[in-house]
N, C-alpha and C positions, 0 to 999 in steps of 0.2 A: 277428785282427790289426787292429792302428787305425792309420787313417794321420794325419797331423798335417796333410798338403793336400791337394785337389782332384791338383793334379797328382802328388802321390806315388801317388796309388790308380788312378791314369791310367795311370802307368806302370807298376805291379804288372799290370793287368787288359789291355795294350795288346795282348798277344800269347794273349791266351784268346779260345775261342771262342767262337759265340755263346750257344750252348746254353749253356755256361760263366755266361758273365755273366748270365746270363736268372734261371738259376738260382739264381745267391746274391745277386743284385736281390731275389727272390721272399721270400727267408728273412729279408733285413732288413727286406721290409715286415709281414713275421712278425710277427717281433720288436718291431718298432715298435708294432702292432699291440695286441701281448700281454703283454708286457714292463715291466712299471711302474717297471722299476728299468734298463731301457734307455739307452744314452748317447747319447741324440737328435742331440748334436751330430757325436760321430764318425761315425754311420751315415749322417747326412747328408753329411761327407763320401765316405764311401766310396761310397755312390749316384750320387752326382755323377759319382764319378770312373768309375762304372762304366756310367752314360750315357754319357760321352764317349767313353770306349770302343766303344759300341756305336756313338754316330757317326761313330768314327775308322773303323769296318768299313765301315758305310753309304759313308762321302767313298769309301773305296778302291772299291767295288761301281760306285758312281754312276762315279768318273773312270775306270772301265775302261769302262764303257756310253756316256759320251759318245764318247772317241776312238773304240771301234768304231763308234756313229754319224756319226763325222764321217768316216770310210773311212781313217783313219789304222793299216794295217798293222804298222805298228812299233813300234807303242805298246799292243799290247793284253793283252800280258802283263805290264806295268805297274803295279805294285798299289799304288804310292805308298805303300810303307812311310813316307818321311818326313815325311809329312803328319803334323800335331799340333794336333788341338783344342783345346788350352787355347791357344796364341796364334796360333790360326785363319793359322800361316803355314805354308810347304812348308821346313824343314830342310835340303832343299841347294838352292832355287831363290833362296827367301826370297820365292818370291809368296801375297801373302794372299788370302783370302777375304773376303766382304762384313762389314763390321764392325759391334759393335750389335743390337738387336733385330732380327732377321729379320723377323719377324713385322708388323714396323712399317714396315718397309721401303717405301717408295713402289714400287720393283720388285718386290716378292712382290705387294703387290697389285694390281698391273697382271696380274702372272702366272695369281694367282688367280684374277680373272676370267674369263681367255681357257683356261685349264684347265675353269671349271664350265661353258662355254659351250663347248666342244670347238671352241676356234678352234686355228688353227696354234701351237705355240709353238717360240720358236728353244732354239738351245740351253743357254742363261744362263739363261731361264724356263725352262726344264725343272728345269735344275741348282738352282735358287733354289727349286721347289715339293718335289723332294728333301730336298734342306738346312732346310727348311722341318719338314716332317714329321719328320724327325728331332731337330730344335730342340725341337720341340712336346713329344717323349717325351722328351727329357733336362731340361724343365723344372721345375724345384724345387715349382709349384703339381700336377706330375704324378708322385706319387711312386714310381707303378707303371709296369710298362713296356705299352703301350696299343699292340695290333696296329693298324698300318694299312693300308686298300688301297691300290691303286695309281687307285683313282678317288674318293679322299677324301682333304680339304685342309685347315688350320686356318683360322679366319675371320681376317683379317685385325686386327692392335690398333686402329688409326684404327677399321674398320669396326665392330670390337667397340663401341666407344667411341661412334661414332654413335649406334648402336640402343638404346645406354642413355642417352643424351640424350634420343634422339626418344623415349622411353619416357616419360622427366621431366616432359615435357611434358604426359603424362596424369595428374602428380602422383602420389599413394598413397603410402604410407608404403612402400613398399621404395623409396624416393629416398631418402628421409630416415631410413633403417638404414646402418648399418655395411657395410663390403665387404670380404672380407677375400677373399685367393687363396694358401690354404697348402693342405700335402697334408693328406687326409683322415685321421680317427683319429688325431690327435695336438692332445694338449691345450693351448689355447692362454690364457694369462693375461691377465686382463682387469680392469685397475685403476677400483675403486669410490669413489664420491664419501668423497675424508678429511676429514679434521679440518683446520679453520683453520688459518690461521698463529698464534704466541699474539706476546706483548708479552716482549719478550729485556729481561732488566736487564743492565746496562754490566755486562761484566764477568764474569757466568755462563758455566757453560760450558751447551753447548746440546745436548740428545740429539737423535740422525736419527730423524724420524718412521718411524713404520711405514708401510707403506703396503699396505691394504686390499686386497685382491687375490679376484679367483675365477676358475674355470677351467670353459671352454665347448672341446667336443668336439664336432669335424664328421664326418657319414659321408658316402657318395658315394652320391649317388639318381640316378638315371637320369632326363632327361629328353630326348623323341624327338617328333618330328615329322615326317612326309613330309606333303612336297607336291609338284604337279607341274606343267609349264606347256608347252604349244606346242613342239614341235623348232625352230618358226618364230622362238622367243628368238635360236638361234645365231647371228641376222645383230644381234642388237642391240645396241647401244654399252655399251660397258662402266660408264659413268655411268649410264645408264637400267637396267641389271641390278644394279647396286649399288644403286640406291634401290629397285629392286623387292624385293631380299634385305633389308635393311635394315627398310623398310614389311613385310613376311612375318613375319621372327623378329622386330620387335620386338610384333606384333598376337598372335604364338603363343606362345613363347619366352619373351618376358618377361613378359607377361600370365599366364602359369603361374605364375610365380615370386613376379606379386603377388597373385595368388588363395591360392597358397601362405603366405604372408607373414600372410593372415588366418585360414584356414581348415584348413591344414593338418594333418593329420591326426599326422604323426612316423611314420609308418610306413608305408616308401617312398618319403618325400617328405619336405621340411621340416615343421617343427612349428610353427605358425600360434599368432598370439596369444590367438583364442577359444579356442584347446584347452592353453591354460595356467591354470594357477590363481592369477589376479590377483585385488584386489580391486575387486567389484563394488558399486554403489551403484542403489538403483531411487528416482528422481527425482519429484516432480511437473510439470515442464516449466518451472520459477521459476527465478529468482535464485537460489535459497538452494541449489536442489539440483547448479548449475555451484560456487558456493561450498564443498559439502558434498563436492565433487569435489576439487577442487584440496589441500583438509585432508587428504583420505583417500591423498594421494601423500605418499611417504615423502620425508624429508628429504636435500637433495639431488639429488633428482631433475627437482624443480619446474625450477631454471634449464636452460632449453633445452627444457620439455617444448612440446609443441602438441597440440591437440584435432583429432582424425581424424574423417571423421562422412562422409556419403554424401551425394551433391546433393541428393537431397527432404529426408531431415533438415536439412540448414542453409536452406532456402527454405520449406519447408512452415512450422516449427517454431519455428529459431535465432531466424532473421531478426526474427521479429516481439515477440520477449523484451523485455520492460523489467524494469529494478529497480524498488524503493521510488519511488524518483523519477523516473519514467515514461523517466528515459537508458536508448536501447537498450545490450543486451548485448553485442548483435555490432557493431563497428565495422571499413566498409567501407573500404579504404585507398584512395587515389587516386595515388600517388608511385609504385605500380607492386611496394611491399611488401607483404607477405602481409596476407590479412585477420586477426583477432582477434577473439578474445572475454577477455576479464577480463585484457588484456597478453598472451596467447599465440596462436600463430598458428593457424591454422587449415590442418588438410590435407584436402583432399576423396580419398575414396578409393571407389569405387563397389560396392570388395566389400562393403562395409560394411551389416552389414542396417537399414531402414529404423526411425526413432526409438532408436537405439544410438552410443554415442558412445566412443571410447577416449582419455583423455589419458594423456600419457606421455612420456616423453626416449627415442625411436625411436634413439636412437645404442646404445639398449639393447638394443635386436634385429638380428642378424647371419644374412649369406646370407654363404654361404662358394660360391667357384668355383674348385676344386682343378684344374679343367680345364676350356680357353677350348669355345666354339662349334665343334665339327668338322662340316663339311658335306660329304655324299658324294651323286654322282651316279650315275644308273645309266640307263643307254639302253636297257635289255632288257625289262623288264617290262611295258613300255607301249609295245611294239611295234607292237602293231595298231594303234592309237588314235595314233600317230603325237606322243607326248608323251614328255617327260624328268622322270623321278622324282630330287626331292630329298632326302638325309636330314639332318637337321639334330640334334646329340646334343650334349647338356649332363651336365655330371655338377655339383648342385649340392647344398647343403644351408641351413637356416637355420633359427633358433631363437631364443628369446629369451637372452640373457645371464644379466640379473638381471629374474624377474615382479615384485617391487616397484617398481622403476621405473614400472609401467604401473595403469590404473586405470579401470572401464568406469561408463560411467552408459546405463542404461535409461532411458527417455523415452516407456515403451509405456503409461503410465498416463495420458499426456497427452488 
């Protein structure tokens, strides 16, 4: 059966259970899956609609658990049939729920906090780290449905956002990749450098260019980290635990991703640009061989690309280059814009093995996050030891697009 909207498949699935929905969730990510001749866009509605479903059960579960928490008797068999997630109101009250990204919400992350840190929470935080959770699994970048505990949260978007700043700031080329947030296993098109405009005579008629296109497929790799700190956090401000999280997963977390980005192996993990089949060039440490580089990148590719290289390659090595005419290679900017060699920029990236150099249009390589940072705590394990274990779980992926794009020079002969 196809529905034509989000809410037609809402209201088909409003009154199924959950086992119900759980289940034919599972078969369209099957299908998706395995399907080549699959109708992507309907199943996507009907996903949709059969998350909201799921959170329309969650809203009823949750507002029967507050009132009983609030010692309201007469209200606990209540099940808020008229509640309706697609316009987040109540049907015969007309009161809404919080509008917008949850996730972004300045309240969830106040919430969040005082949840990782087992402080008090009233009842609106309680209600908002629910609503939250549930958000998270009917999210379109999540297109399976993802158990959660009741002592695991999503990271917050602001926060997210942070840790990938404070990342940037260590530069590498997964800044300067592609970011894309769709569900997993499903092929996504990606438009390649075309052809010119030409010269129109008055008067002709004019054909729609083609346009170039290829198609990059993301899987879901698991990435995990525990860590753990003091019971003695619980008294600390919530601003000084947000930077401490932040400073944590962005040194673990995304430091994976850009280890990943080079080295990657594809199996289990993203697939890194050394273990693609680009082409390589082996240099003598000259002019001619950053020249012999730049030739060797395909047509196209050149505007936007930038030279990648590790801090002792560009100090040991770059720095000290001259052409013919004794003008250095590498020119240091002072305006606060990126350094260069031959017009393109330079990125320092420290995975980078030492005298190896990548040029390339890094917008050519993609890290997919089908699913934000979940972090879960747990107070049992480290009982003795009088500490709180954190798990922090990504599910990402990342590859190159197109390997022509990309272009490596050796420098080991130097």
């Amino acid at each position: 059966m196809k529905f034509k909207t989000i809410a037609e498949a809402f209201n088909h699935y409003r009154t199924s259970t959950l086992e119900e929905i759980e289940t034919r969730a599972a078969a369209i990510k099957k299908e998706i899956g395995t399907d080549s001749k699959a109708d992507i866009d309907a199943l996507n509605i009907e996903l949709e609609g059969l998350t909201q479903a799921k959170a329309n059960l969650a809203e009823k579960r949750s507002s029967q658990e507050a009132m009983q928490n609030n010692g309201n008797p007469n209200n606990t068999n209540n099940t808020n049939t008229s509640w309706n997630p697609i316009t987040r109101m109540d049907i015969q009250t007309g009161a809404s729920h919080q509008q917008g990204d949850i996730l972004a919400s300045r309240e969830y992350r106040n919430a969040f906090h005082k949840f990782m840190l087992n402080q008090p929470l009233s009842g609106e935080e309680s209600s908002v780290i629910i609503q939250a959770q549930q958000t998270f699994i009917a999210e379109k970048r999540d297109s399976s449905f993802m158990s959660t505990s009741s002592n695991s949260a999503v990271i917050p978007t602001g926060m997210l956002e942070e840790i990938f700043k404070l990342a940037a700031n260590e530069g590498g080329i997964l800044q300067q990749a592609r970011r894309f947030n769709i569900p997993a296993n499903v092929a996504v098109p990606v438009a390649t450098p075309s052809a010119m405009a030409e010269w129109h005579v008055e008067g002709e008629e004019v054909d729609p260019a083609t346009v170039h296109t290829t198609k990059v497929t993301f899987a879901g790799h698991e990435l995990m980290k525990v860590f753990s700190i003091s019971a003695a956090a619980r008294s600390m401000s919530i601003s000084a635990f947000e930077s401490y999280l932040q400073q944590e997963l962005s040194r673990t977390m995304i430091t994976a991703l850009q280890h990943a980005a080079i080295h990657g192996t594809g199996t289990n993990q993203p697939t890194g640009l050394l273990n693609t089949p680009i082409n390589n060039f082996s240099g003598d440490g000259n002019y001619k061989s950053f020249v012999q580089a730049i030739a060797g990148l395909h047509r196209g590719y050149s505007m936007g690309a930038a030279w990648a290289m590790n801090n002792s390659t560009l100090y040991n090595q770059v720095v000290a280059m001259v052409d013919g005419n004794q003008r250095p290679l590498f020119n240091q900017a002072t305006d606060g814009a990126p350094d260069r060699i031959l017009g393109k920029p330079v990125v320092i990236d420290d995975f980078l093995s030492d005298d190896f150099i990548l040029l390339g249009n890094f917008q050519y390589y993609a890290m997919n996050y089908p699913q934000s940072i979940m972090l879960e705590v747990s107070r049992d394990s480290s009982f003795r030891r009088g500490l709180i274990d954190y798990r922090a779980l990504a599910v990402a992926d990342g590859k190159p697009i197109i390997s022509e794009a990309f272009v490596g020079l050796s420098l080991s002969s130097v």
